[in-house]
C-alpha positions as CSV (number, residue, x, y, z in Angstrom):
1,X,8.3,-128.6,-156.6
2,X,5.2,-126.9,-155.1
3,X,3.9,-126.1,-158.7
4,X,4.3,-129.4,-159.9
5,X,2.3,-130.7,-156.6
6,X,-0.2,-128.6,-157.7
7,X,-0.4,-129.8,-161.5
8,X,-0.6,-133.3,-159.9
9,X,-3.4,-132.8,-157.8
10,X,-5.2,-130.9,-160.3
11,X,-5.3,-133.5,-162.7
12,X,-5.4,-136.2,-159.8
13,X,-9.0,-134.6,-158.5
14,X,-10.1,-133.5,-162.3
15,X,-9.2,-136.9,-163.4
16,X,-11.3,-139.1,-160.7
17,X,-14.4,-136.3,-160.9
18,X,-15.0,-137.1,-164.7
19,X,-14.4,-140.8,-164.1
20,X,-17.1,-140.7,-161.8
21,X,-19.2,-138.6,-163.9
22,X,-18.8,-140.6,-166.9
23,X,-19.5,-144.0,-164.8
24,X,-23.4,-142.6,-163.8
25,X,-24.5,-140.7,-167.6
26,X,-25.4,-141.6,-170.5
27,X,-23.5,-138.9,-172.9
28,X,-26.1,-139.3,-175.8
29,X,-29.2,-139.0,-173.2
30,X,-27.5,-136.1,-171.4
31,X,-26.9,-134.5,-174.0
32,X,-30.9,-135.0,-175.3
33,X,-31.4,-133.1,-171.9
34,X,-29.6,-130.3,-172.3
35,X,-30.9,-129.7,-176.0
36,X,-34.8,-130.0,-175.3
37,X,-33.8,-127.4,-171.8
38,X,-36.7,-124.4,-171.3
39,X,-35.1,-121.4,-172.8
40,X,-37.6,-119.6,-170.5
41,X,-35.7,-120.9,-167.5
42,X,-32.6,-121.0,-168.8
43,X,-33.3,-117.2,-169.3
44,X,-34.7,-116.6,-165.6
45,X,-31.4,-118.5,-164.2
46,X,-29.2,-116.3,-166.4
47,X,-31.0,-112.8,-164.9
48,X,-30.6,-113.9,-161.6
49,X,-27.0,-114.8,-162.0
50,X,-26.4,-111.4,-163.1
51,X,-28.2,-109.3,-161.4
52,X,-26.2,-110.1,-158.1
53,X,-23.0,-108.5,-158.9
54,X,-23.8,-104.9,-158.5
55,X,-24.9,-105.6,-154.9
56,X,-21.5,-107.7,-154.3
57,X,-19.6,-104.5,-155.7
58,X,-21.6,-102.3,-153.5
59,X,-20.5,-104.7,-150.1
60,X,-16.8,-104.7,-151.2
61,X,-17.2,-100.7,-151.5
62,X,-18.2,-100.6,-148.2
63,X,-15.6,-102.8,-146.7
64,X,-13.1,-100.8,-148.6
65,X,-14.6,-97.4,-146.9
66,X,-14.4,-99.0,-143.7
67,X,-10.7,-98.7,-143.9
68,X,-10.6,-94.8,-145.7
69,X,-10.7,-96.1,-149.6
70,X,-13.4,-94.6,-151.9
71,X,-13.9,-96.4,-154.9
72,X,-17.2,-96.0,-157.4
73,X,-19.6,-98.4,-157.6
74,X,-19.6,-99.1,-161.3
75,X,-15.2,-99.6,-161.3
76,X,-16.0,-102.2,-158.2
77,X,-18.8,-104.0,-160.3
78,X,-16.3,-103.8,-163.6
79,X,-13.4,-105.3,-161.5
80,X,-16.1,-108.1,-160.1
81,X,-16.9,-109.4,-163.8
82,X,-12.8,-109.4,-164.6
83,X,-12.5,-111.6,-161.5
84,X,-14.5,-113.8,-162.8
85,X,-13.0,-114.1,-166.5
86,X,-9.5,-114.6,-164.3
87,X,-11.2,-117.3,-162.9
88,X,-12.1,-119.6,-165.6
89,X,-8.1,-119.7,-166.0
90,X,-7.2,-120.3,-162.9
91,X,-7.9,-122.0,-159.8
92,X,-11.5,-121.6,-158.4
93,X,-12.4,-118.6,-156.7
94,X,-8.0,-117.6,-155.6
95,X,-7.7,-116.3,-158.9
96,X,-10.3,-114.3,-159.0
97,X,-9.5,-113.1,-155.6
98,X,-6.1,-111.8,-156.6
99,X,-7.5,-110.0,-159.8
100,X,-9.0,-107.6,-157.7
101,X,-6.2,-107.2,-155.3
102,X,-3.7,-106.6,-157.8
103,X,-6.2,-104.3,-159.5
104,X,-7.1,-102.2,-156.7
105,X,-3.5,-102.1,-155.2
106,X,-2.5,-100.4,-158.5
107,X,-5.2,-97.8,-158.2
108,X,-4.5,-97.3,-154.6
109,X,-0.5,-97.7,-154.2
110,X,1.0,-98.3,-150.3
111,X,-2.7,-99.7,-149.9
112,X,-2.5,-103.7,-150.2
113,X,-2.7,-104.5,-146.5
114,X,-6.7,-103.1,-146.5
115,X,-7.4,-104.0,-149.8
116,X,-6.0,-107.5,-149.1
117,X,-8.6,-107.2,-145.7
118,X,-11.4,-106.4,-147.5
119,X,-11.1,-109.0,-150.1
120,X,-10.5,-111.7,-147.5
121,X,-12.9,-110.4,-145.3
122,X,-15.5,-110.0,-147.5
123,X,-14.7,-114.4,-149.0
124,X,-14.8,-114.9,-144.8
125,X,-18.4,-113.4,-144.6
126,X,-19.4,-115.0,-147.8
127,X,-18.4,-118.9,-146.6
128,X,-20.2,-118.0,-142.8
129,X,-23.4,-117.1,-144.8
130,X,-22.6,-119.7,-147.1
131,X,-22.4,-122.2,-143.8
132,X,-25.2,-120.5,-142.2
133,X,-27.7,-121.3,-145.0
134,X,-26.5,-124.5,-145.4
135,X,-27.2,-125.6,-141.9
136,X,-30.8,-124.1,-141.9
137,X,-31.2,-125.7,-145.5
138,X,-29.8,-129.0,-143.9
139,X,-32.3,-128.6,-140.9
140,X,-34.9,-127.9,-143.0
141,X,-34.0,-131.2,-145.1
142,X,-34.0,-133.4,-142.1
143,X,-37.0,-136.7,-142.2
144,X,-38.0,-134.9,-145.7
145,X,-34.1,-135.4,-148.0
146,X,-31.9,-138.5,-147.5
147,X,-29.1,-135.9,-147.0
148,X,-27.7,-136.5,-143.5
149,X,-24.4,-137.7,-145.1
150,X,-23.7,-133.9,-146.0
151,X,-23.9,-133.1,-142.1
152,X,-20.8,-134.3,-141.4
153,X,-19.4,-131.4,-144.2
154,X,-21.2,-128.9,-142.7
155,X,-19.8,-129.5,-139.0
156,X,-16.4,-129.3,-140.5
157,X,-16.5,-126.2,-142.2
158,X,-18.4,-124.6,-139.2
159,X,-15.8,-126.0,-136.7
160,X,-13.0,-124.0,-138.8
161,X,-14.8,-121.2,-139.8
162,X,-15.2,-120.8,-135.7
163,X,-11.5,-121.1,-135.5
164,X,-10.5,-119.1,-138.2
165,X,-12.8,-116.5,-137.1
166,X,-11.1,-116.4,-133.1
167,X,-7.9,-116.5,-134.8
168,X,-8.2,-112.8,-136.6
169,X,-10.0,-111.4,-134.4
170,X,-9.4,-111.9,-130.7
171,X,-6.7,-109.8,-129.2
172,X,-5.5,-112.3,-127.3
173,X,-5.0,-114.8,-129.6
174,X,-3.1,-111.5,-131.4
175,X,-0.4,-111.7,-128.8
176,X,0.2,-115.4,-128.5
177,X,0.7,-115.6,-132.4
178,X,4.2,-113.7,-131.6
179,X,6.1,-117.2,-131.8
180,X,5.3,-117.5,-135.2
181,X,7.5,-114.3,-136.6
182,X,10.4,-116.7,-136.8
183,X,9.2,-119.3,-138.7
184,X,7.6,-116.6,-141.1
185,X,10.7,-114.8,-141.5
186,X,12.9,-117.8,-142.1
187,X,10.0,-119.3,-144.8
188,X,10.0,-115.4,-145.8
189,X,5.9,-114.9,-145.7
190,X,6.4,-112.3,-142.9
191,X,5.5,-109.7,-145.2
192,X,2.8,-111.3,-146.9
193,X,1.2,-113.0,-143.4
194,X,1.2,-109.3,-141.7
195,X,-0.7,-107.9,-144.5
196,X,-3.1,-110.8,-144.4
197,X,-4.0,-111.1,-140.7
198,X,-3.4,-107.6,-140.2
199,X,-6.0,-106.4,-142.8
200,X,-9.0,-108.6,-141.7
201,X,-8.3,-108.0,-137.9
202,X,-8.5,-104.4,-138.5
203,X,-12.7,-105.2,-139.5
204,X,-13.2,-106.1,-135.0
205,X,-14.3,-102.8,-134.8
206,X,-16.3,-102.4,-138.1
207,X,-18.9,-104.2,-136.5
208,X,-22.1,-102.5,-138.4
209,X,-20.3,-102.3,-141.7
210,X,-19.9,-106.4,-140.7
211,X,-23.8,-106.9,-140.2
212,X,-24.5,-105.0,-143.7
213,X,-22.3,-107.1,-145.8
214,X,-23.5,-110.4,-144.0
215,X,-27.0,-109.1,-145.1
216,X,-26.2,-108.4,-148.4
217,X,-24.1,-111.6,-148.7
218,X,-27.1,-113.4,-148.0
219,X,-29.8,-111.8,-150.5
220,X,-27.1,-112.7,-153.0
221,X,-26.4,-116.3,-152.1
222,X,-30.8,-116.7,-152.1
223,X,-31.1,-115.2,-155.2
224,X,-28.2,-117.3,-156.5
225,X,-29.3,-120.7,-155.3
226,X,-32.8,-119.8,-157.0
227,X,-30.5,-119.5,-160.1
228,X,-29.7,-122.6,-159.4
229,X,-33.3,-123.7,-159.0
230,X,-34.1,-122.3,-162.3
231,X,-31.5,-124.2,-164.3
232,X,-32.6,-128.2,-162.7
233,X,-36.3,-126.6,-163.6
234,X,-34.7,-126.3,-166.8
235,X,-33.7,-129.5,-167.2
236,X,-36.7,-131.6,-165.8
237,X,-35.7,-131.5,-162.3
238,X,-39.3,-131.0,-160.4
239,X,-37.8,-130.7,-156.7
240,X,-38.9,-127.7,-154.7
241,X,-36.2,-124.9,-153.6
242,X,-35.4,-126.6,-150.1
243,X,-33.2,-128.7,-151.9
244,X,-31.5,-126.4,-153.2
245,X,-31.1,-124.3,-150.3
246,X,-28.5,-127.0,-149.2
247,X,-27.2,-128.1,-152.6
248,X,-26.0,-124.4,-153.2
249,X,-24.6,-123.0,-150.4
250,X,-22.1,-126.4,-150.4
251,X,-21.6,-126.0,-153.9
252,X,-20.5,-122.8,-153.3
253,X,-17.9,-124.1,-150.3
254,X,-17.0,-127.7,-152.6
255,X,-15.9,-124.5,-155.4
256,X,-13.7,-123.2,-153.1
257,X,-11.2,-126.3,-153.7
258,X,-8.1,-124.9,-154.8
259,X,-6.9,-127.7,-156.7
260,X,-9.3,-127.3,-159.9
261,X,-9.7,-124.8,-162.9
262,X,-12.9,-123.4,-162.7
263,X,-14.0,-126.5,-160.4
264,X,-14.3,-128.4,-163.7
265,X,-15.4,-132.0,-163.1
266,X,-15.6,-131.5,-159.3
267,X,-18.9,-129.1,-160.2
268,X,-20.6,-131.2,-162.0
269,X,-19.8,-134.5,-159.9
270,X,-20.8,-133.0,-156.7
271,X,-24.7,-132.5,-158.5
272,X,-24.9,-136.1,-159.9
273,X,-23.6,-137.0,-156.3
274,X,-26.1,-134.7,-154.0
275,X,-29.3,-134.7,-156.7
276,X,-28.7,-138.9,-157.1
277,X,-29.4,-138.8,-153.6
278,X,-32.9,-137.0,-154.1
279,X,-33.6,-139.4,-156.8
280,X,-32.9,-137.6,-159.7
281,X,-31.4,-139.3,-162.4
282,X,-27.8,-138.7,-162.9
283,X,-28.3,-137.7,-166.8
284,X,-30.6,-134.8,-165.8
285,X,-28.5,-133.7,-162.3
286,X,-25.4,-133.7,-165.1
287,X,-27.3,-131.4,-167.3
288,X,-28.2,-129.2,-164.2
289,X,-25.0,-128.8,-163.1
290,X,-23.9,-128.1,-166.5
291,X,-26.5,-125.0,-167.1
292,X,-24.7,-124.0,-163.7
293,X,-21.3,-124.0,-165.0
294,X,-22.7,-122.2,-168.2
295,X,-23.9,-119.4,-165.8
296,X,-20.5,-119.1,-164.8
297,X,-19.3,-118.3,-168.1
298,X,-21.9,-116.0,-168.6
299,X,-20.5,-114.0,-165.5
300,X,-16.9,-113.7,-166.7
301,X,-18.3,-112.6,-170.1
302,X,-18.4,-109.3,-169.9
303,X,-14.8,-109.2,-167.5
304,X,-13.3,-111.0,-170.9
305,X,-15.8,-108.0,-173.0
306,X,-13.5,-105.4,-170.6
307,X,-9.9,-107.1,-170.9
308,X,-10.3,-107.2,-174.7
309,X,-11.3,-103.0,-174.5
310,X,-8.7,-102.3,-172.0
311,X,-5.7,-104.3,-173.7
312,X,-6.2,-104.4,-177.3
313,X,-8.3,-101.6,-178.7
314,X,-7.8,-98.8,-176.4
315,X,-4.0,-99.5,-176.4
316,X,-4.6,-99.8,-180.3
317,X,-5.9,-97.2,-180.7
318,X,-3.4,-95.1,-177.9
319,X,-0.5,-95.8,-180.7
320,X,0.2,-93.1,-183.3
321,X,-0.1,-93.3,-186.7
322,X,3.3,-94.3,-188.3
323,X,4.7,-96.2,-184.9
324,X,5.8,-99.7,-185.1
């Protein structure tokens, strides 16, 4: 029943995204935009996109020393780019997520409880930077952008990030979760909910290790957004970064709905929504949100590159001569 709930509402949100999108374009000059785009940004977008995954592999390296597992840099990095190939199948960022838990469990067996942490703590850190430079890019905005509407988004998400955040890691909220063992045992997530809450609560005392990542989280989520930047520049769009300094960070919180593939529609809606409001036609914010979901793809190209080597030609190749 729960699977079909979710087929439902993934074709219920996909469904009224591209209705709205095709309501606002015109396909034929849309697609004029995205044919006459500047290769040369398009190519700066594309560099920038890229060149923030080693740094994210670093920061989940850390978190996973934190809790006493050593893992190299360039396995981490190759484990990111598979997580994003996972992703394009299934929904948003959970996928991708659960790539690299399953991946690093099998490396590191009796282990899922901190790798589990690390991954969830390290999405936490990433949606309270993600909030953080949103509400600077939203102050920022104010009397210059017709963008007050997205306020309201931000005070939610910062209302349950809060929450969540007390939640995990207060002590005493620790002990007053007790009544919920029965109700976790009889739905039978007891298991699953320990290793969860019990792997981000044990990062209250990695405090420094906490600070680092933030920092890092940040430079990535900057460079990012000037991806971002790169591909409206790309397309026309002549608004300066600010803009985009609270366009991203919600795009990056709007792809975190877990009832799309690859936030298809939803993506692309959301810029024709927030750039319409900036004045920017909704052919050209199409086409920019477009170059953004092509970045995407370029990031799960080389996880699809390692997927290919690891389970066709090195098994190939693994079989002797002769064998059926």
């Amino acid at each position: 029943m729960k699977h079909w709930l979710r087929v439902a509402a993934t074709l219920l949100v996909t469904a009224g995204a591209v209705t709205y999108i095709l309501l606002k374009i015109d396909l034929g000059k849309t697609a004029h935009i995205i044919g006459s785009a500047s290769l040369w940004w398009i190519g700066l977008s594309a560099v920038l996109t890229m060149i923030t995954v080693p740094p994210m592999g670093w920061r989940w390296q850390r978190l996973l020393a934190a809790r006493g597992l050593h893992e190299r840099l360039p396995w981490l990095t190759r484990t990111y780019f598979v997580s994003y190939a996972v992703g394009q199948v299934l929904p948003t960022s959970v996928g991708g997520d659960a790539s690299r838990i399953f991946e690093t469990a099998r490396r590191h067996p009796g282990q899922i409880t901190p790798i589990t942490g690390s991954v969830l703590v390290e999405r936490s850190l990433g949606g309270a930077v993600t909030l953080l430079l949103a509400g600077i890019g939203l102050l920022l905005a104010i009397g210059r952008y017709p963008i007050g509407a997205y306020l309201w988004i931000e005070v939610l998400f910062v209302v349950a990030t809060l929450a969540a955040g007390f939640v995990f890691f207060s002590r005493s909220v620790r002990r007053r979760l007790v009544f919920l063992l029965p109700y976790a045992r009889r739905l039978r997530l007891e298991t699953p909910a320990r290793a969860v809450y019990d792997g981000i609560h044990g990062y209250r005392v990695h405090a420094r290790t906490l600070l680092t990542v933030s920092l890092v989280t940040t430079a990535a989520q900057l460079t990012r957004i000037v991806a971002i930047y790169a591909s409206g520049r790309a397309v026309g769009i002549h608004l300066s970064v600010l803009p985009y300094v609270v366009l991203g960070p919600l795009l990056f919180l709007v792809m975190l709905v877990p009832f799309t593939v690859n936030g298809i529609g939803v993506r692309e809606a959301f810029f024709v929504s927030f750039l319409g409001k900036l004045g920017v036609p909704a052919d050209g914010a199409f086409a920019c949100g477009f170059l953004f979901f092509l970045m995407t793809i370029l990031l799960a190209l080389p996880g699809v590159g390692v997927i290919l080597w690891e389970n066709i030609v090195r098994r190939s190749s693994a079989v002797p001569d002769g064998t059926a």
